[in-house]
TISE-378973 format. One line per 2 residues: number of its first residue (from 0); their letters; for each residue x, y, z of C-alpha. Coordinates in Angstrom, 1 decimal. Layout:
// TISE-378973
NUM> a> X/Y/Z  ...
This chain:
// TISE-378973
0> xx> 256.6/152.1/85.3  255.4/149.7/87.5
2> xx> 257.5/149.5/91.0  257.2/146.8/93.4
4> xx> 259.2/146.0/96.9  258.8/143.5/99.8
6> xx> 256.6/145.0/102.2  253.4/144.7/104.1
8> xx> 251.2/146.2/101.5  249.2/143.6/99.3
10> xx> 249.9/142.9/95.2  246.9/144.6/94.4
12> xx> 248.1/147.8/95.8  251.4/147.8/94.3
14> xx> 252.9/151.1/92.7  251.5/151.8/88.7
16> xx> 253.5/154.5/87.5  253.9/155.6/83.8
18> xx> 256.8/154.2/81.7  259.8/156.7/81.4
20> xx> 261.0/157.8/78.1  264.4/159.8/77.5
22> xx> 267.2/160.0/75.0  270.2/159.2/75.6
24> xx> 273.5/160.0/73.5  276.5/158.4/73.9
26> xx> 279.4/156.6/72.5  279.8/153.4/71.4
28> xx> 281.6/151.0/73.4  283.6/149.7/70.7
30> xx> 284.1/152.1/67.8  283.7/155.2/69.9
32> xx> 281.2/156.8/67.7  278.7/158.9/68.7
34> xx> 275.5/157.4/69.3  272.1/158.2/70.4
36> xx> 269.3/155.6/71.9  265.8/156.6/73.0
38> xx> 265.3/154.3/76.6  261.8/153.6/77.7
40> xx> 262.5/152.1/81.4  259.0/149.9/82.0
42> xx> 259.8/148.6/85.6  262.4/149.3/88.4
44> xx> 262.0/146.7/91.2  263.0/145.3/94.6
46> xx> 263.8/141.7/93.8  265.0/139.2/96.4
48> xx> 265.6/135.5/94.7  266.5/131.8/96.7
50> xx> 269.3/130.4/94.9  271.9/127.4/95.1
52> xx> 274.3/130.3/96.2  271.7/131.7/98.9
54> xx> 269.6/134.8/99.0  270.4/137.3/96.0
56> xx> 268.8/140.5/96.9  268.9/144.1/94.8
58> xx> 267.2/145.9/92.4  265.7/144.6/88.7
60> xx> 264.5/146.4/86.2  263.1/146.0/82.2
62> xx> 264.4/148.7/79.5  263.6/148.7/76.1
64> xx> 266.1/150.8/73.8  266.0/151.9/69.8
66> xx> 269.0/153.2/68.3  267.0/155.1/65.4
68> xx> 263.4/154.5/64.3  264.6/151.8/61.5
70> xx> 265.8/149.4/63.9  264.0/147.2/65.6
72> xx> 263.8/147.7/69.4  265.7/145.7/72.1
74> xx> 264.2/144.8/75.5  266.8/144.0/78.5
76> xx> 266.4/142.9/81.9  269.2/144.6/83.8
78> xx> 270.0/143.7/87.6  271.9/145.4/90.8
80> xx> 272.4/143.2/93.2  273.5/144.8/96.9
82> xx> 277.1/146.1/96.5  277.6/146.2/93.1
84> xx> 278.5/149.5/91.6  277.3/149.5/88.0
86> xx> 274.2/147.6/86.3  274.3/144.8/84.6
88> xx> 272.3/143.2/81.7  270.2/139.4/82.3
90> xx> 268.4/138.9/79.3  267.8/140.8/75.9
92> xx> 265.6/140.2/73.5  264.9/141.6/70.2
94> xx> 262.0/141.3/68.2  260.6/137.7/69.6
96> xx> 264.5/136.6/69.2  266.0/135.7/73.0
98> xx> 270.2/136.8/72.2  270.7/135.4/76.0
100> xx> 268.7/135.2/79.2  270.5/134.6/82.9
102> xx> 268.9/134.5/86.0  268.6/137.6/88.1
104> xx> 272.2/138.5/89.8  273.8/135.6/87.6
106> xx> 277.2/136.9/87.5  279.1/134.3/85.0
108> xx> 279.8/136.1/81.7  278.0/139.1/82.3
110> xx> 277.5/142.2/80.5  277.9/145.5/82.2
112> xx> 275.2/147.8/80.7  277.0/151.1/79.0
114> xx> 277.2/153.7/82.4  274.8/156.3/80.5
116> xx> 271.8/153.1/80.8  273.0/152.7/84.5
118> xx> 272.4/156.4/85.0  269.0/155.9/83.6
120> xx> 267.9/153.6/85.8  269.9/154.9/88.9
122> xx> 267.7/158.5/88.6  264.7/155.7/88.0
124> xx> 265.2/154.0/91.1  265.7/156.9/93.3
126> xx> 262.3/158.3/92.3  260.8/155.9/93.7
128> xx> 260.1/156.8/98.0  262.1/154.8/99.8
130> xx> 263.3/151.7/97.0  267.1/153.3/97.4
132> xx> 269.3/154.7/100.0  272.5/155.2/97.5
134> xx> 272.6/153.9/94.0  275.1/156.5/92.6
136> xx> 277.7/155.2/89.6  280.6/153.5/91.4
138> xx> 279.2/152.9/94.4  278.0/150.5/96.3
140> xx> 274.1/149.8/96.1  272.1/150.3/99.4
142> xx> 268.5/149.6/99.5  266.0/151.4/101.6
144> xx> 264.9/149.8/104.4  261.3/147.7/103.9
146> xx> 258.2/148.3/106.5  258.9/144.6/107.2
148> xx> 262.4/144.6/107.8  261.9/147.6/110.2
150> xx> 259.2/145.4/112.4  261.1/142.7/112.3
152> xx> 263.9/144.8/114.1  261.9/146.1/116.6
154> xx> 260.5/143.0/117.9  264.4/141.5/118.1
């Protein structure tokens, strides 16, 4: 999994941490049956975008999930911008084939990501020093505070 947040520390030192794999059974959203998916969460990331709406700053993070080994597997980036209580899906793809693709935090017709994913990359998230300071289901995202952010507040 490779992690990466705004702070002093160059690109080339950025945090290269091995992709986590888990199974997750649920049910589906729909028909209610039982269903089981095995996640593999590449990234989980501090993102901060410039918009036509302003700053849009929270986490980002790439999932790729398989329902059973038939099926061909489907990559989503999934976004939590600061405040939100659940994550929510930007883009999937599956197989080469783009189904949609928003820009991170776009908000107009999205997809809420089932709760068990959200859990997934909430744990993800906080195993990472200092990324989150809460990011539990339901409430509101806080980020940890930067090495940048914490100069800049001393020298105020």
């Amino acid at each position: 999994m490779t992690v990466k947040t705004r702070n002093s520390r160059s690109a080339a030192k950025a945090e290269t941490r091995e992709p986590v794999t888990t199974v997750v059974a649920t049910r589906h959203p729909k028909s209610g049956l039982p269903v089981t998916y095995r996640v593999v969460v590449d990234a989980v990331e501090r993102m901060e975008v410039i918009g036509e709406t302003g700053v849009t700053v929270g986490l980002a993070a790439r999932l790729t999930i398989q329902e059973r080994a038939g099926r061909r597997p489907v990559t989503i980036m999934a976004s939590r911008v600061i405040g939100e209580g659940a994550w929510y899906a930007d883009a999937m793809t599956e197989g080469g084939r783009v189904h949609y693709s928003r820009g991170f935090g776009n908000r107009q017709a999205a997809r809420r990501l089932l709760a068990d994913l959200g859990d997934v990359l909430s744990i993800c998230a906080y195993d990472v020093p200092g990324l989150v300071e809460d990011a539990e289901p339901g409430q509101p995202l806080k980020l940890g505070k930067t090495k940048r952010k914490a100069k800049a507040a001393t020298k105020a």
